[in-house]
Structure formats: C-alpha cells, structure tokens
KOLDRENFI-581342 format. One record per residue: residue number from 1; y negated, x, z negated of N, C-alpha, C in turn; chain. Coordinates in nm, 2 decimals, m for minus. Layout:
{NUM; {Y; X; Z}; {Y; X; Z}; {Y; X; Z}; A};
...
***
This chain:
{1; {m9.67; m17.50; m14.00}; {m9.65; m17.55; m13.86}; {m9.63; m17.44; m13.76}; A};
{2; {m9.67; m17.35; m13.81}; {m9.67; m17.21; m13.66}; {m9.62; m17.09; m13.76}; A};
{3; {m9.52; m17.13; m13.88}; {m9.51; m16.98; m13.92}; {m9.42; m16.91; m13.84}; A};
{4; {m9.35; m16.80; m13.91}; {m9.22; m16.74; m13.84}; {m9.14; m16.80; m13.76}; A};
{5; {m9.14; m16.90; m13.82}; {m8.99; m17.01; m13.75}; {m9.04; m17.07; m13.64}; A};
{6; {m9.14; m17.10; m13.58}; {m9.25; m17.20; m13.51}; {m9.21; m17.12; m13.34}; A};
{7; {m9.20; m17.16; m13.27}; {m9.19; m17.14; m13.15}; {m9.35; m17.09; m13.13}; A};
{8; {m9.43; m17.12; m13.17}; {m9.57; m17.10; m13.12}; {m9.59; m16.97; m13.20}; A};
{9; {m9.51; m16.91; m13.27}; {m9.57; m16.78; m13.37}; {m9.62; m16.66; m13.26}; A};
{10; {m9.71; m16.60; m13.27}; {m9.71; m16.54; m13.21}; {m9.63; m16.38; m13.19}; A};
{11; {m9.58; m16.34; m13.13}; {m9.48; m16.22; m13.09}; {m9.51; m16.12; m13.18}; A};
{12; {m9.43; m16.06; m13.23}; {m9.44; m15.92; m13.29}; {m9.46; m15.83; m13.22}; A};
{13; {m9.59; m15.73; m13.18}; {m9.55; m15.59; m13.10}; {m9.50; m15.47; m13.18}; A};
{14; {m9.43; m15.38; m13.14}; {m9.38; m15.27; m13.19}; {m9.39; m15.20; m13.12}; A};
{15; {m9.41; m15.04; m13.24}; {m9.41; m14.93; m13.17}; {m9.38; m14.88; m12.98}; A};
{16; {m9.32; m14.90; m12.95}; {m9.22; m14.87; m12.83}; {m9.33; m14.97; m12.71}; A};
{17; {m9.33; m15.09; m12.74}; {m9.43; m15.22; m12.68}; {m9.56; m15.14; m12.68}; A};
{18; {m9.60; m15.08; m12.80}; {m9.75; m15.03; m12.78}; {m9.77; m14.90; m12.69}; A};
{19; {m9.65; m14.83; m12.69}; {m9.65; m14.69; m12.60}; {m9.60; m14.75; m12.47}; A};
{20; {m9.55; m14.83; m12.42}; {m9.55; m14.87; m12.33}; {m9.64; m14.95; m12.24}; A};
{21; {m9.77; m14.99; m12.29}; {m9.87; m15.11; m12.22}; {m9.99; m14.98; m12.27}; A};
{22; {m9.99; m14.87; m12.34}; {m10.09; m14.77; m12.37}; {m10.16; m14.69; m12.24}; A};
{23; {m10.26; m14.73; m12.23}; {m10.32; m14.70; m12.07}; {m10.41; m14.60; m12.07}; A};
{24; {m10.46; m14.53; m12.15}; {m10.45; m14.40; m12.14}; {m10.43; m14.34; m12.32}; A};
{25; {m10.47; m14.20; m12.29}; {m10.41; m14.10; m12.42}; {m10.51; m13.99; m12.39}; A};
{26; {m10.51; m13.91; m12.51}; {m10.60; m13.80; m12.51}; {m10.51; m13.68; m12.57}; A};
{27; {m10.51; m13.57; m12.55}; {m10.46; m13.50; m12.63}; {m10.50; m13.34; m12.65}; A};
{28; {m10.45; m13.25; m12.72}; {m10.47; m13.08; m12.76}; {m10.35; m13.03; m12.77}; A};
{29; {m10.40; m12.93; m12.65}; {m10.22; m12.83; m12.68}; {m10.28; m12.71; m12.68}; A};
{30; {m10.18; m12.63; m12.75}; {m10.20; m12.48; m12.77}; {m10.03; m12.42; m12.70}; A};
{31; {m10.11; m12.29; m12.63}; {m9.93; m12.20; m12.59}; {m9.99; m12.08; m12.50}; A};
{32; {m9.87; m12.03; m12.44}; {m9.86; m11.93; m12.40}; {m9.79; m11.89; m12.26}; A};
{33; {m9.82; m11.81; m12.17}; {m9.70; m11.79; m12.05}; {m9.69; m11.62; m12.03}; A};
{34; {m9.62; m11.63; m11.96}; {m9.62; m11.49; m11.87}; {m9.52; m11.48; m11.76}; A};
{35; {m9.54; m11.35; m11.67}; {m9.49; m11.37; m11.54}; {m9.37; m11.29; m11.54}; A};
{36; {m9.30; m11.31; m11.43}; {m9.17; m11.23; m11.41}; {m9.14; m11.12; m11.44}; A};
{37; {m9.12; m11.03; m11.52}; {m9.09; m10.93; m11.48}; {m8.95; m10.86; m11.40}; A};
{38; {m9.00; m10.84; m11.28}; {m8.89; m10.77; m11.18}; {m8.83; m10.66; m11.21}; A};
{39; {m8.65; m10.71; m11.27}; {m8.53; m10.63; m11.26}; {m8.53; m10.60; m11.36}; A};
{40; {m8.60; m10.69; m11.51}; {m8.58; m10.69; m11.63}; {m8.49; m10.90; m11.69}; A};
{41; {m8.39; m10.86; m11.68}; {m8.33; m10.96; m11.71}; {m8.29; m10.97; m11.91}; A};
{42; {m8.35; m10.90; m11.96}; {m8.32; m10.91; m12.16}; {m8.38; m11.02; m12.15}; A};
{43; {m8.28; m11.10; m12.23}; {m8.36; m11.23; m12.28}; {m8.46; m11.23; m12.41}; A};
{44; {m8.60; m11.29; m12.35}; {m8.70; m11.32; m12.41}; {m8.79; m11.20; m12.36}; A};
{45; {m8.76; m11.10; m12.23}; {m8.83; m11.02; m12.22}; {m8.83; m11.01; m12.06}; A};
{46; {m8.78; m11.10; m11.97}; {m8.79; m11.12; m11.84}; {m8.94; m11.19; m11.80}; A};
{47; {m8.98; m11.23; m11.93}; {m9.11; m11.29; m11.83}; {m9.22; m11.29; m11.92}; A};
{48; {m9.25; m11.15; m11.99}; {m9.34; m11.12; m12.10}; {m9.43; m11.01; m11.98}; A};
{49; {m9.47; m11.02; m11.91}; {m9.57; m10.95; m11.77}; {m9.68; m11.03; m11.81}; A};
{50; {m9.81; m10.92; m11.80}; {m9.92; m11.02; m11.83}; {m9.95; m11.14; m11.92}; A};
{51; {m9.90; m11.11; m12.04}; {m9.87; m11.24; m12.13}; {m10.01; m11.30; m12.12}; A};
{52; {m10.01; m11.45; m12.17}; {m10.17; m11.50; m12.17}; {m10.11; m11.62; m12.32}; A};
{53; {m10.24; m11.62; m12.46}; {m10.20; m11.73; m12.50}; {m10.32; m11.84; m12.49}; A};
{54; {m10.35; m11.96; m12.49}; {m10.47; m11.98; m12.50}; {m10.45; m12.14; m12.57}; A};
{55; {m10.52; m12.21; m12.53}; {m10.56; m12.39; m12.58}; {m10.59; m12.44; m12.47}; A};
{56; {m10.58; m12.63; m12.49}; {m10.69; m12.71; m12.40}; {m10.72; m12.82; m12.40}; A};
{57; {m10.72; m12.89; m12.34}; {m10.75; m13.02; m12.41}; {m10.69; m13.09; m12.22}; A};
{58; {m10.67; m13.22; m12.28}; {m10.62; m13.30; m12.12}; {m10.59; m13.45; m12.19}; A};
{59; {m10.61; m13.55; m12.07}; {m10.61; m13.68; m12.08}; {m10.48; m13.73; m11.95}; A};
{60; {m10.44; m13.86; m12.00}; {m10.36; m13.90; m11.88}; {m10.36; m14.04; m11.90}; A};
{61; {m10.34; m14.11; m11.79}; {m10.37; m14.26; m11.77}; {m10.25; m14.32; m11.67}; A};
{62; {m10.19; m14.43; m11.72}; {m10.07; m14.48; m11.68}; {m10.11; m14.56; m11.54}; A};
{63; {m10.06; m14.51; m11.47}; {m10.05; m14.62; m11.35}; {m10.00; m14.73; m11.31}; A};
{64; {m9.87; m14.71; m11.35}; {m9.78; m14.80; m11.30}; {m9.67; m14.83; m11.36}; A};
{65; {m9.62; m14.84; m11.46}; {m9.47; m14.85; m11.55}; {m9.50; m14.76; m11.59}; A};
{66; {m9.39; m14.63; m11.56}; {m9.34; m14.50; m11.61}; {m9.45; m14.39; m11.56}; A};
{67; {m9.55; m14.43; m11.44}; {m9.63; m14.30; m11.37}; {m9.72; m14.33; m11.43}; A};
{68; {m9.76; m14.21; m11.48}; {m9.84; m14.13; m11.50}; {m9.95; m14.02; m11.42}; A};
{69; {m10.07; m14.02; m11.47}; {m10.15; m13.92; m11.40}; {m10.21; m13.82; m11.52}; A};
{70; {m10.27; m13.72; m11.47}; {m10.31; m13.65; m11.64}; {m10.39; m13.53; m11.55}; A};
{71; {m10.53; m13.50; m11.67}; {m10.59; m13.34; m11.62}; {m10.63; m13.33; m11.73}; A};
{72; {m10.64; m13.21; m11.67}; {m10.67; m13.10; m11.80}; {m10.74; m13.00; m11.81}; A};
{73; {m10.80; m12.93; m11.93}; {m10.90; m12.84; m11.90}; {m10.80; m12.70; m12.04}; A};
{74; {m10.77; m12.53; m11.98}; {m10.77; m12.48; m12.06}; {m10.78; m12.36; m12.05}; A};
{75; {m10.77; m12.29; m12.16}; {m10.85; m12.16; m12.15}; {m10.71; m12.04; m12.19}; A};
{76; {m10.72; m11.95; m12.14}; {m10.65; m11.84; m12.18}; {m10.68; m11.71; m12.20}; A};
{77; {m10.60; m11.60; m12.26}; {m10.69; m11.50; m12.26}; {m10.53; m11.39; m12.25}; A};
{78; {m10.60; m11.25; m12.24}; {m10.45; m11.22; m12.27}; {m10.39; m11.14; m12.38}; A};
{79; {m10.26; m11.18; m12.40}; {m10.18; m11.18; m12.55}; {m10.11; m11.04; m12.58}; A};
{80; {m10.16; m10.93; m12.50}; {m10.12; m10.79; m12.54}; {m10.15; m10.72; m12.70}; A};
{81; {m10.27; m10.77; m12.72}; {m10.35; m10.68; m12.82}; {m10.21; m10.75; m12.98}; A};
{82; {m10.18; m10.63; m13.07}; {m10.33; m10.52; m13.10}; {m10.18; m10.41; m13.02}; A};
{83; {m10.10; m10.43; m13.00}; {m10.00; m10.32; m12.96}; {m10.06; m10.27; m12.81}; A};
{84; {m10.10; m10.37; m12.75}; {m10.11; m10.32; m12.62}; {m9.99; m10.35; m12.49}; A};
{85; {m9.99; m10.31; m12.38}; {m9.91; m10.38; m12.28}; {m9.78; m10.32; m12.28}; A};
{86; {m9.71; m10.35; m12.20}; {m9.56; m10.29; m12.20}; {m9.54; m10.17; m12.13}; A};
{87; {m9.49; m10.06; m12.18}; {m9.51; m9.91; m12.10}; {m9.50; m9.92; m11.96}; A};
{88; {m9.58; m9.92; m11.88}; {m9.57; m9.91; m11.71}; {m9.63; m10.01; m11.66}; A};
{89; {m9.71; m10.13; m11.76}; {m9.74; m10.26; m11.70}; {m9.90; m10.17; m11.68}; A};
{90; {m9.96; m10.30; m11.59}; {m10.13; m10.27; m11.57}; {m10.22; m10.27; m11.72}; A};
{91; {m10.30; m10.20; m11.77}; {m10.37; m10.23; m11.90}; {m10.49; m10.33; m11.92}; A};
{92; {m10.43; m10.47; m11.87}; {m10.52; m10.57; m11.78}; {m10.58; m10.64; m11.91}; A};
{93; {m10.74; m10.66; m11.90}; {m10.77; m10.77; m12.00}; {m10.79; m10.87; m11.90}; A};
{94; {m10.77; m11.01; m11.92}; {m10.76; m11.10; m11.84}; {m10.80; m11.26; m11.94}; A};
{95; {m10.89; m11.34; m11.88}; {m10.95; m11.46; m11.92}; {m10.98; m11.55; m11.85}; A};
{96; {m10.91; m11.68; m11.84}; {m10.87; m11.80; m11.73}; {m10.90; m11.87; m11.81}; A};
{97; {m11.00; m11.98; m11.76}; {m11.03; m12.12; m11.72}; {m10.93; m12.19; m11.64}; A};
{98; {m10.81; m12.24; m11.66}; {m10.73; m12.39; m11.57}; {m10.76; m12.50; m11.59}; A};
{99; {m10.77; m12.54; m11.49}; {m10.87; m12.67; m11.43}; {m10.69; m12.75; m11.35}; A};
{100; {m10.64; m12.85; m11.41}; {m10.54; m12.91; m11.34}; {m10.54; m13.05; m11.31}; A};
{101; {m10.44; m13.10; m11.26}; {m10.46; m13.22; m11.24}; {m10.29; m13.21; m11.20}; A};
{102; {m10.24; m13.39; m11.22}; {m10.05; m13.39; m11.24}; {m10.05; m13.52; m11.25}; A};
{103; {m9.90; m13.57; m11.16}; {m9.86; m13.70; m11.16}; {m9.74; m13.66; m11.21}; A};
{104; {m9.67; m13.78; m11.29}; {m9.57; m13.76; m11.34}; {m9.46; m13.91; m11.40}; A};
{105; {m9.34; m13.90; m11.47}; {m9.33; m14.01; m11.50}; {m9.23; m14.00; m11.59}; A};
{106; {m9.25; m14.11; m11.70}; {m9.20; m14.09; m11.84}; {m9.10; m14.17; m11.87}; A};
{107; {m9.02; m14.16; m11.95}; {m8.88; m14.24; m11.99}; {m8.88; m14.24; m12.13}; A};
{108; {m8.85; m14.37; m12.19}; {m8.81; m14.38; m12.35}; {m8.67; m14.37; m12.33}; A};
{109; {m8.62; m14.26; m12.46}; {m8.51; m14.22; m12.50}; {m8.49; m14.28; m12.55}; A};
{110; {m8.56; m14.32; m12.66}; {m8.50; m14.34; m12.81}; {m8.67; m14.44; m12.86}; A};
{111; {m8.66; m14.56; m12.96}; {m8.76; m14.61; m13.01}; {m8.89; m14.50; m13.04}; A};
{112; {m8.84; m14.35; m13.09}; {m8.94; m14.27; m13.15}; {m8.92; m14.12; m13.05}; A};
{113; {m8.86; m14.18; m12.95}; {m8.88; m14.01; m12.88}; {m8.91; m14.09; m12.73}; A};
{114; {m8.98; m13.96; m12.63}; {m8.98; m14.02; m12.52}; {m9.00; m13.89; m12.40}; A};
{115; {m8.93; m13.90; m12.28}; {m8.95; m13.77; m12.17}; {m9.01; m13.82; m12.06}; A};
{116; {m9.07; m13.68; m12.00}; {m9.08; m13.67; m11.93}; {m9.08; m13.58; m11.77}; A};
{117; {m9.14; m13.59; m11.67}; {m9.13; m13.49; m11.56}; {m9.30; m13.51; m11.52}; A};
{118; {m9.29; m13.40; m11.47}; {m9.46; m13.40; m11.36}; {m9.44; m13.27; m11.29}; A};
{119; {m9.53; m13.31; m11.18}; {m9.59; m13.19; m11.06}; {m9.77; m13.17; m11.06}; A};
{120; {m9.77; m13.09; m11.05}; {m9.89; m13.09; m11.04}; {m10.00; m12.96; m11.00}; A};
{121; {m10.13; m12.92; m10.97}; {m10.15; m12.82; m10.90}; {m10.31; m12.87; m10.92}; A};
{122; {m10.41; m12.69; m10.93}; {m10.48; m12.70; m10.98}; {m10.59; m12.55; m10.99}; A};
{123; {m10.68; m12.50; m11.00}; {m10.72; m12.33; m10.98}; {m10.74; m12.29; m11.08}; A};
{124; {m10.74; m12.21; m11.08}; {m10.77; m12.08; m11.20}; {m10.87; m11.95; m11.19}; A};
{125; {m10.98; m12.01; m11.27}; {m11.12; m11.99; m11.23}; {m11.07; m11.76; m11.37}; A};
{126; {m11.04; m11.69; m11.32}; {m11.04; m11.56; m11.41}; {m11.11; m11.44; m11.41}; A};
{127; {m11.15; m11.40; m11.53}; {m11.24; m11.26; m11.52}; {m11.14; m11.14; m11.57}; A};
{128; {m11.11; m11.02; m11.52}; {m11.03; m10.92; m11.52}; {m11.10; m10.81; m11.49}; A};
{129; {m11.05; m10.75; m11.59}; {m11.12; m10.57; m11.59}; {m10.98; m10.54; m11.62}; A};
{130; {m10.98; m10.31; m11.59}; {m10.86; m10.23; m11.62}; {m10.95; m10.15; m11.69}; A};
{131; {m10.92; m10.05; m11.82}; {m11.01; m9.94; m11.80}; {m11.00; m9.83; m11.70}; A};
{132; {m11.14; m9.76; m11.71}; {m11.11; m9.67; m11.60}; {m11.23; m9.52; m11.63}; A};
{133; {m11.27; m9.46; m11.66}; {m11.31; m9.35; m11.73}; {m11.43; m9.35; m11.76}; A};
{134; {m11.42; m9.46; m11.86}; {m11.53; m9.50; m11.91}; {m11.65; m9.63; m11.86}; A};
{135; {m11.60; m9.67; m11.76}; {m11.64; m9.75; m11.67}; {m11.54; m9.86; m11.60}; A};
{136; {m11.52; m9.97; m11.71}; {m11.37; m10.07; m11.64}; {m11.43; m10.11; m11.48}; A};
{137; {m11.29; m10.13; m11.44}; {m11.32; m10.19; m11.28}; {m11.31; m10.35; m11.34}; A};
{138; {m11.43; m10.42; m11.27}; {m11.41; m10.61; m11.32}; {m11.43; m10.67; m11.21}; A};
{139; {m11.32; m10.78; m11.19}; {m11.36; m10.89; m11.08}; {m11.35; m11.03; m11.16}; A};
{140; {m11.41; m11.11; m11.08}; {m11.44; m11.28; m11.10}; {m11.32; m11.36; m10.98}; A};
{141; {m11.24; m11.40; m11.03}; {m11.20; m11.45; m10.90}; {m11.12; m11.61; m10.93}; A};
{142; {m11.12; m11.65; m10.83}; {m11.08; m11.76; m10.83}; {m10.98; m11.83; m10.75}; A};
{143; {m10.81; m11.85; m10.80}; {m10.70; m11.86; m10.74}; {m10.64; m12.01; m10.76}; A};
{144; {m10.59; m12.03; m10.66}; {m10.48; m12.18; m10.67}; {m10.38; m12.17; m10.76}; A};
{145; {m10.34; m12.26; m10.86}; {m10.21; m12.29; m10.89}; {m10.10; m12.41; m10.89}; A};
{146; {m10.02; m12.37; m10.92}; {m9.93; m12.50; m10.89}; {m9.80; m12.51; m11.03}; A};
{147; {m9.78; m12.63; m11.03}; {m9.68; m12.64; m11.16}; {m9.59; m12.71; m11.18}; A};
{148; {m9.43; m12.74; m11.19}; {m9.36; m12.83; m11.20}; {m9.33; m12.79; m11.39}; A};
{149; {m9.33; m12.91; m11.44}; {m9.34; m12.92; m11.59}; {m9.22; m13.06; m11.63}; A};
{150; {m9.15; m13.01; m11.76}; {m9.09; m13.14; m11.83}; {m9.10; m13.08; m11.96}; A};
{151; {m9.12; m13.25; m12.05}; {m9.18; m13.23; m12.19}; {m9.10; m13.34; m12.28}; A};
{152; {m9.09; m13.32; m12.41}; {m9.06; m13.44; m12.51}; {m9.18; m13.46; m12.61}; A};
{153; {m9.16; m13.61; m12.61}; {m9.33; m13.67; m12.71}; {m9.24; m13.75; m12.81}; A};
{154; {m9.25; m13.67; m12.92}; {m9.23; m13.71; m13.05}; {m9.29; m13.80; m13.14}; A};
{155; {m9.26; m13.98; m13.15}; {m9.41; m14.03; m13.18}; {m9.38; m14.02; m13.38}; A};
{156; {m9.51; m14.00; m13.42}; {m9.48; m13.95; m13.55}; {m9.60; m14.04; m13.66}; A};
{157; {m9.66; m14.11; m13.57}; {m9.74; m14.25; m13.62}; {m9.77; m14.38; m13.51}; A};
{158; {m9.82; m14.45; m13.56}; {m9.85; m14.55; m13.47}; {m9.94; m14.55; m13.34}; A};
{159; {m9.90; m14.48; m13.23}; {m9.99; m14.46; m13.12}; {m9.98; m14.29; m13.12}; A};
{160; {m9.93; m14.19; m13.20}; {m9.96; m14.06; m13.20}; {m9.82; m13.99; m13.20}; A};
{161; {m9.85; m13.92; m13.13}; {m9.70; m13.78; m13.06}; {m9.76; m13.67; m13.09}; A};
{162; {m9.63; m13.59; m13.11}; {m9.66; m13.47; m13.09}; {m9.55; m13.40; m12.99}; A};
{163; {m9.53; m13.30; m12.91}; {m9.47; m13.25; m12.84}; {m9.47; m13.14; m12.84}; A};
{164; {m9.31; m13.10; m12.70}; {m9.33; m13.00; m12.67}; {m9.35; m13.00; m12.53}; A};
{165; {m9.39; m12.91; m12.42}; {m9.35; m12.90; m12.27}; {m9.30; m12.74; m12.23}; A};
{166; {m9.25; m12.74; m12.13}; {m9.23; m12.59; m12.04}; {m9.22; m12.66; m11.86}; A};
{167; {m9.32; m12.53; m11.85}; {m9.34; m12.55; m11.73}; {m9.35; m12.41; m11.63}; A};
{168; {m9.29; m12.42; m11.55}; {m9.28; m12.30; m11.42}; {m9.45; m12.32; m11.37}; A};
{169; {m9.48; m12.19; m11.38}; {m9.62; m12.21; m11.29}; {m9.60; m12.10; m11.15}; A};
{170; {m9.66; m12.12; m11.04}; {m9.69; m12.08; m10.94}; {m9.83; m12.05; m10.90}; A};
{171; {m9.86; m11.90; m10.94}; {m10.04; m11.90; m10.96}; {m10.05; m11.73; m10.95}; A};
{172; {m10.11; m11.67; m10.91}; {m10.19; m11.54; m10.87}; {m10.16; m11.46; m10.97}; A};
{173; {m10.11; m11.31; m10.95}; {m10.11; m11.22; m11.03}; {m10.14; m11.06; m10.96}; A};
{174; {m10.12; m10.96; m11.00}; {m10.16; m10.82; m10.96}; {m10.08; m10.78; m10.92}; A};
{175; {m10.04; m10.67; m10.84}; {m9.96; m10.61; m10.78}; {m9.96; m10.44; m10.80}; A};
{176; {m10.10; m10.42; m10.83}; {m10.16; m10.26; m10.89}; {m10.07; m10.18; m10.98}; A};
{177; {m10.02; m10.13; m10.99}; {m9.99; m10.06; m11.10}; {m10.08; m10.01; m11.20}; A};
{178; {m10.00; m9.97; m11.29}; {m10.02; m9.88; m11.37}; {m10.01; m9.71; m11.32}; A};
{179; {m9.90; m9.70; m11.24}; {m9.87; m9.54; m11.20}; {m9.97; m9.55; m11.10}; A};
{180; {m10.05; m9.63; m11.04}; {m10.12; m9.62; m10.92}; {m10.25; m9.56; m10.96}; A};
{181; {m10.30; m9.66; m11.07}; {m10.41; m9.64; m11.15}; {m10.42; m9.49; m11.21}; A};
{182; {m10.32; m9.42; m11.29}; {m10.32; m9.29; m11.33}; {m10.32; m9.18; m11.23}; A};
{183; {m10.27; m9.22; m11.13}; {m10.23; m9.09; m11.05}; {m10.35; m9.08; m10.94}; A};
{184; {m10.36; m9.18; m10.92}; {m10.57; m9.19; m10.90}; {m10.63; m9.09; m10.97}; A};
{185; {m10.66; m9.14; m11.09}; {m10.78; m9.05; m11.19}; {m10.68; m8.95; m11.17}; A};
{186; {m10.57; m8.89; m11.24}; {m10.54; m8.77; m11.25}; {m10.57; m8.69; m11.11}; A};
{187; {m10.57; m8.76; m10.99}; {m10.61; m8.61; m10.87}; {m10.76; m8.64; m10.83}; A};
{188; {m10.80; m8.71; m10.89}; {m10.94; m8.71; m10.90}; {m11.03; m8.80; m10.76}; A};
{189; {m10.97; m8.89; m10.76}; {m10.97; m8.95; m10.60}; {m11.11; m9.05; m10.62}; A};
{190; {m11.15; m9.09; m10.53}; {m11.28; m9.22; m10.52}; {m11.21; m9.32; m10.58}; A};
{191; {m11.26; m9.38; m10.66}; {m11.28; m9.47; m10.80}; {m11.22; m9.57; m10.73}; A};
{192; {m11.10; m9.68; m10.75}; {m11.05; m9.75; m10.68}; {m11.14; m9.89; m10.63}; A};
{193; {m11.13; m9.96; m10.55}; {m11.20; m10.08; m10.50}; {m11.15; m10.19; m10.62}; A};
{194; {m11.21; m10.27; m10.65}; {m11.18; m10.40; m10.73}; {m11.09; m10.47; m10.67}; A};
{195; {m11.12; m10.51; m10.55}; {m11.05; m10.57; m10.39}; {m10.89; m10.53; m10.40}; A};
{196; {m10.87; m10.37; m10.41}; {m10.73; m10.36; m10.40}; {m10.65; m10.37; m10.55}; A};
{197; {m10.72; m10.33; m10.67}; {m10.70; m10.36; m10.79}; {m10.64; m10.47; m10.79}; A};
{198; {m10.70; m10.53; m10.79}; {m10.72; m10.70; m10.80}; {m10.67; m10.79; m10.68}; A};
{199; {m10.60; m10.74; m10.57}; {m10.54; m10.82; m10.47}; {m10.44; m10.91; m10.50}; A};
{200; {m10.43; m11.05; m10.53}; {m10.36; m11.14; m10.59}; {m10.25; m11.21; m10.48}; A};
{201; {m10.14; m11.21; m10.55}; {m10.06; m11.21; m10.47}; {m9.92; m11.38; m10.56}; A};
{202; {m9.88; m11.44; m10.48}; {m9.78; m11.56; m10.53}; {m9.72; m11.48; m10.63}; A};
{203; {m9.72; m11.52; m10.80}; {m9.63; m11.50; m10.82}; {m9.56; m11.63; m10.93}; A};
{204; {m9.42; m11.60; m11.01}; {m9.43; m11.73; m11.10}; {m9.41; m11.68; m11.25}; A};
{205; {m9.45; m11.79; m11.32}; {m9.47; m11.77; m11.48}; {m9.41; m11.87; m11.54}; A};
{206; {m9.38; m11.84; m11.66}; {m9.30; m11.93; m11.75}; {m9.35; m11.98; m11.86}; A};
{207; {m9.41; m12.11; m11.86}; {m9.53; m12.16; m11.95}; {m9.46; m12.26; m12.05}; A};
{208; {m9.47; m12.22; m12.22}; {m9.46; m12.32; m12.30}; {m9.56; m12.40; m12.37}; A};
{209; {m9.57; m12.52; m12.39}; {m9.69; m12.56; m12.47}; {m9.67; m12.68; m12.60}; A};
{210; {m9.69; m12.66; m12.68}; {m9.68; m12.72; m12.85}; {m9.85; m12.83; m12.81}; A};
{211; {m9.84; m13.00; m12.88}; {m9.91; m13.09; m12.82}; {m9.93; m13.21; m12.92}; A};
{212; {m10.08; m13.26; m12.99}; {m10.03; m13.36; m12.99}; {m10.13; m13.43; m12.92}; A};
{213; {m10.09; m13.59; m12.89}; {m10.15; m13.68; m12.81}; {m10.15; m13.83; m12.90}; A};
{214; {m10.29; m13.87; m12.85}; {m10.27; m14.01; m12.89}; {m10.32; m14.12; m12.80}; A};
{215; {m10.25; m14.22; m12.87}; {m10.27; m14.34; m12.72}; {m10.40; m14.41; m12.77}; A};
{216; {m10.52; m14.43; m12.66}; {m10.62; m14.50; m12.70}; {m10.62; m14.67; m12.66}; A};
***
C-alpha cells in the first residue's frame, strides 16, 4: 500500500539534498603562504617572502541558502629551513596563531562538486626573533588581518569533501632588512630596537590551503 509506487512513499534524499539542508560542518586544512616579493615577477617566486606553512582546524554554519559563516583556528610557522631564506631576505623565524572569522556563499556546480567565495578578517597573535650576535632580537606582537578567499569542495562520501582554497591575505609583515641588520653589526652600532626591527607594516600574501570537511 505505500511502496515505491504509493504517493505516500516517502521521498528519497540524495547527496546534493543532504549538502544542501547541512547546517553546520567541521573541518582540517593544512597549507602555506607568503608575501610579495617587490620587483620579482618569476613565476612561483613573486611571492615566496617570508614563506609560512602551518594547519588548523575551522567550523562553518549555514545561514541562509547559499551563506555561509565559518572560523577558524591556525597555526603557522616559517617554511625557510633547512636551506634558509632567500639571499637579501630578513633571517626571520616567525610563529602565528590565526584566529579568523568569514562570511561567504556557496554554489553547486555539479551533483559532486561545489564553490565557493568568502571575505573575511581576523588577528594574528606572532612571536619573531632575527639572530643577532649571539643574542636574537624577539617580539610578541599582535596584528589584524583580512582575507578575500575562493575554494572547490570535492564531495568524496556521503556528507564529506575534500578541497582546495586560495586566498589573498592582507596582514602585517617587516620592512627591516637584511642589509640594515648587517651593516648595523658590521660598524658596531647600539643593538637595534625590537620596535624598529619589527615595525609592521600592510602588506599582501598569497595563501593556498588543501581541506577536508564534513557535514554534521
């Protein structure tokens, strides 16, 4: 009386139905960024400044249809070693806590693929030392960032994606040199301030991140 044929059968959901009414998600991403470097245009080498790779973890929860909200927690550290930095860059060790938060909104492509866009903006809690003769200069500091990002979510089980994103970031970097740093010690000058070391200044970065997420 109520099988397949039955007007009363109850609906089939599918994949696409479940990612669509899925009201939040959890996920782990791992990646990497770095910042501009000025008046080096080789590709794959314009924006290898201060490389950083790290992990994190982040959640997002549907609002409305397609919007989305999401934060996240991740860590990075920086990705010079074991060669070391690029001849003339700062010899910066560097380790960030990002703390974000992002609205955004998603579109099904395809039954098993799906995109997106988001903005979003957030601080960046970092500890930084340079060496310095025998004695690194270190500060603690704590800078704003900001982010416009777009991603593809690959769904590869029932409720579970994996992805990729790239995102432009707008967030704090150094200005110090390297030649500033050397020509210091070499004339023998008073030990530089942390303050001017470390004076952070707008700059932007080029962030990719590999993801997967699942819908709870």
């Amino acid at each position: 009386m109520f099988g397949p044929g039955s007007a009363f059968a109850e609906p089939s959901v599918t994949a696409v139905d479940a990612a669509r009414h899925a009201t939040y998600d959890l996920g782990f991403r791992v990646g990497g960024y770095g910042f501009r470097r000025e008046g080096d245009n080789r590709p794959g080498e314009g924006w290898s400044e201060c490389r950083m790779n790290g992990l994190g973890v982040f959640a997002s929860r549907t609002v409305h249809g397609p919007i989305f909200v999401e934060a996240g927690l991740d860590m990075y550290s920086s990705a010079d070693a074991p060669l070391g930095p690029a001849e003339g860059d700062l010899p910066i060790d560097r380790a960030s806590g990002l703390v974000s938060v992002a609205a955004g909104a998603r579109t099904q492509l395809t039954s098993w693929l799906r995109g997106y866009v988001q903005l979003g903006a957030g601080v960046e809690i970092t500890r930084v030392s340079v060496p310095y003769e025998g004695d690194p200069i270190r500060a603690t500091k704590a800078m704003p960032e900001g982010f416009f990002g777009v991603g593809l979510d690959l769904r590869v089980a029932t409720r579970t994606y994996v992805g990729a994103s790239f995102r432009t970031l707008a967030m704090g970097n150094f200005d110090y040199t390297a030649e500033e740093l050397e020509r210091n010690r070499s004339n023998g000058w008073t030990r530089p301030m942390s303050e001017d070391v470390f004076a952070a200044s707008l700059d932007f970065a080029a962030q990719g991140q590999f993801y997967v997420r699942r819908d709870l």
